[in-house]
C-alpha angles and dihedrals in degrees: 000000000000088000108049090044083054097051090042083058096052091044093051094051103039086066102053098123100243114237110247115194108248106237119250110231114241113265120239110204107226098229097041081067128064085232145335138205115244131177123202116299100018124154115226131195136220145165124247124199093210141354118272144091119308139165129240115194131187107204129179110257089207096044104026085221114149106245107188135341133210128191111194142159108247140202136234115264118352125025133171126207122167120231120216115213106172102098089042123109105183120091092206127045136175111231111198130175121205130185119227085282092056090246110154113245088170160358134188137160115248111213099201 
């Protein structure tokens, strides 16, 4: 009877499915790219030299009209936001990031 209940218990156990870590997809930073594709409510990444305020705008390539800004502090080295696209017409867009000078530390096109 020992026995049968110990080689339940291996067997129980020797089937218990092992965890495998799922693998994170590679980021791809939005400004180290000519454009990217992005849907409503995606994060993007990006790099910054140094921590401070600085200003992302989404600007429509056709009209040159600013779409949304956004002042935020940022951090150094990497740094997420997400983008909403929903209320947006426009199929292609100009993302630029600016520092508090208004220097340019980036531009992409956006493809919604």
């Amino acid at each position: 009877m020992k026995k049968i209940i110990l080689i339940s218990l291996i067997l129980l156990v020797g089937c218990v499915k092992p965890e495998l870590p799922l693998p994170v997809p590679p980021v791809t930073y939005v400004f180290d790219v000519k454009e990217s594709k992005v849907t409503n409510g995606q994060d993007i990444y990006f790099k910054l030299p140094s921590a401070g305020t600085y200003t992302l705008t989404l600007i429509d390539k056709e009209s040159g009209q600013v779409l949304s800004r956004e002042r935020f502090i940022g951090k150094v080295g990497e740094n997420i936001k997400k983008i909403y696209t929903n209320s947006i017409e426009s199929q292609y867009l100009y993302l630029v990031l600016e520092d508090v000078t208004k220097t340019e530390i980036g531009k992409t096109t956006l493809i919604k």
